[in-house]
N, C-alpha and C positions, 0 to 999 in steps of 0.2 A: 872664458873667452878673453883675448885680448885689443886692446885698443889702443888705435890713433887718435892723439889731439891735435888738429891743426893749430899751431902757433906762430905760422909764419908770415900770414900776412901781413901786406901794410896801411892795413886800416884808413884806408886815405880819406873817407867822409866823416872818420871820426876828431879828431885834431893835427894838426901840425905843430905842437909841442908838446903830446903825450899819447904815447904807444899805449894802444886802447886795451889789451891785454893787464895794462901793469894803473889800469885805474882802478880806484879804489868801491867796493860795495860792503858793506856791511863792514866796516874798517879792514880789508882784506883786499888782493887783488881780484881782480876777476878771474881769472886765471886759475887763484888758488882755489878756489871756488870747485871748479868745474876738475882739476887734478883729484884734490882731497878726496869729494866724492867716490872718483872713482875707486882710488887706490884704498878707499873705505867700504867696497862693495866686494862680497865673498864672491860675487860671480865673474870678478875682472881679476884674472891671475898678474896680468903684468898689462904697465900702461906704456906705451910709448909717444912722448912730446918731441914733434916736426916744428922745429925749428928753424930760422934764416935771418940774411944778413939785413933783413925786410926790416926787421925788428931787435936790436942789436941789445935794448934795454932789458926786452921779454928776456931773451936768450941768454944773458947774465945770469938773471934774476932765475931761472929756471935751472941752471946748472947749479948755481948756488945755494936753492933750497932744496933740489930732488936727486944732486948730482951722487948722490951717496945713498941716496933709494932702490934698495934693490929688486923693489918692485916697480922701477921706472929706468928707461932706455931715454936719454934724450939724442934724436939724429938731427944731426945739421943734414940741411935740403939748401937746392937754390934757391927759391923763391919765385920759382917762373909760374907755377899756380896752384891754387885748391887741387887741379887732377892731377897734375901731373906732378907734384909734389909728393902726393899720396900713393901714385903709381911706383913712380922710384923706390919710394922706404920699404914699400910690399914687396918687390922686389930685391932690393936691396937687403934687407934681413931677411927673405925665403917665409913671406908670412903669407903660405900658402894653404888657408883654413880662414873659416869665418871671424870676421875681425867688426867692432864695433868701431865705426867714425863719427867721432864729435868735436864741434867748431868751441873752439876755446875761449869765444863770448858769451856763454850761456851760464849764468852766474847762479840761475834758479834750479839747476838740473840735478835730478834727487837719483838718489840709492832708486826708490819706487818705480820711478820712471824706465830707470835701465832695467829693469827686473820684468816690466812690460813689457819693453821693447823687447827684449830676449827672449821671454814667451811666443811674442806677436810672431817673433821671427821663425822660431819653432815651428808655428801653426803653420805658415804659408808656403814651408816648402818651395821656399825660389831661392836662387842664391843671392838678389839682392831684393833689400826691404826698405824704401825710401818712404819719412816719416813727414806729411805736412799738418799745417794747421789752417784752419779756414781764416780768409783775409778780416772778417770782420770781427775775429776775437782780437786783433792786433791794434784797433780803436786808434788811442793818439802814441804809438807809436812809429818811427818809420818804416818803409818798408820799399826793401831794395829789390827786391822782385817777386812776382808772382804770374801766377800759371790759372787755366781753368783744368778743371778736373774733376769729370761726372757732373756738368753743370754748375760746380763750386767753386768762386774763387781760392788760391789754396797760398801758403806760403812756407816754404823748408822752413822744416824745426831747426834743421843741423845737426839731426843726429839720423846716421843709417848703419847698417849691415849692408856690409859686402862677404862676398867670396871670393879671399883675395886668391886661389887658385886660375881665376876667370878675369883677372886683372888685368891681362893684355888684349883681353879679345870681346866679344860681344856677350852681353849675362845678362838674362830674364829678369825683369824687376817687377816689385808689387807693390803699389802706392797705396798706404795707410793713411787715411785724415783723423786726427783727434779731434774730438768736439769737445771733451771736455777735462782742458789739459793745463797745469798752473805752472809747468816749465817753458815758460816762454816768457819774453821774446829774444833772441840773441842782441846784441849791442850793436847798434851799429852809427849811432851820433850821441855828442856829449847828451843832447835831448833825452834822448833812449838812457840813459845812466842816473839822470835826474830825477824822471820819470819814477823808476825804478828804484830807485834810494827815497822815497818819499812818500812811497804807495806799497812798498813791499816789507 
């Protein structure tokens, strides 16, 4: 399978004088984290990094380490948003077949994990697979939004399966909650990084 990383946004509750992508966990960026991974998983043939002018430091830093990876496509996107960023690139390179989407603050996200999700996705037979986690594993982290679901509070992991064939039109989705899941939580304030470099 291959996959999208979103790396374009602009992080804006995270600082105003460092692109949350290119902060540091485990002496590494976040970023690197979450690429390595992949491009370390026998089940991700080629990764592609969505990049913009959102984040001008990431998008250096990301041609500069991967730009010669040839198991890595980085596309510059506008940065008008998470959908419609992700619509373009699927389009745009004809990535018409089931593709793995992960938000490129997820510093904890394992080979294991994507090995379940790809399963999960197997099982359910819809074209898309959106993956949450219940609000109260998220404790004293932040949290930028959530939803209820089958009576659960819930919160995106950040990582789904689409079918990007079905990318311009309407596609059946199946909501999966982890209960018990150590790839969380995505970054989303210096908090969330601290937290996270201290406890993990």
């Amino acid at each position: 399978m291959k996959a999208l990383v979103m790396c374009g946004g602009k992080g804006e509750r995270f600082s105003l004088f460092e692109e949350k992508l290119l902060s540091q966990y485990r002496g590494n960026p976040i970023i690197k984290h979450v690429v390595d991974t992949l491009i370390g998983s026998d089940k991700i043939e080629k990764v592609f990094l969505l990049v913009s002018d959102n984040s001008p430091n990431t998008k250096e830093y990301l041609i500069n380490e991967y730009g010669s990876n040839k198991h890595i496509s980085i596309i510059r996107t506008s940065g008008i948003g998470f959908i419609e960023d992700m619509a373009w690139a699927v389009n745009e390179k004809k990535l018409f077949e089931p593709l793995l989407i992960v938000s490129g603050d997820l510093p904890l996200i394992s080979r294991s994990i994507i090995l379940d999700i790809l399963e999960l996705y197997r099982k359910v037979n819809k074209p898309a697979l959106s993956l949450m986690i219940p609000k109260k594993l998220m404790k004293e982290f932040s949290v930028t939004s959530y939803f209820i679901h089958n009576g659960i509070e819930v919160v995106p992991l950040g990582i789904n399966i689409i079918d990007g064939k079905l990318i311009n039109g309407p596609m059946e989705e199946e909501i999966i909650i982890l209960e018990n899941i150590k790839e969380y939580p995505n970054i989303n304030t210096k908090k969330d990084l601290d937290i996270l470099n201290r406890s993990y």
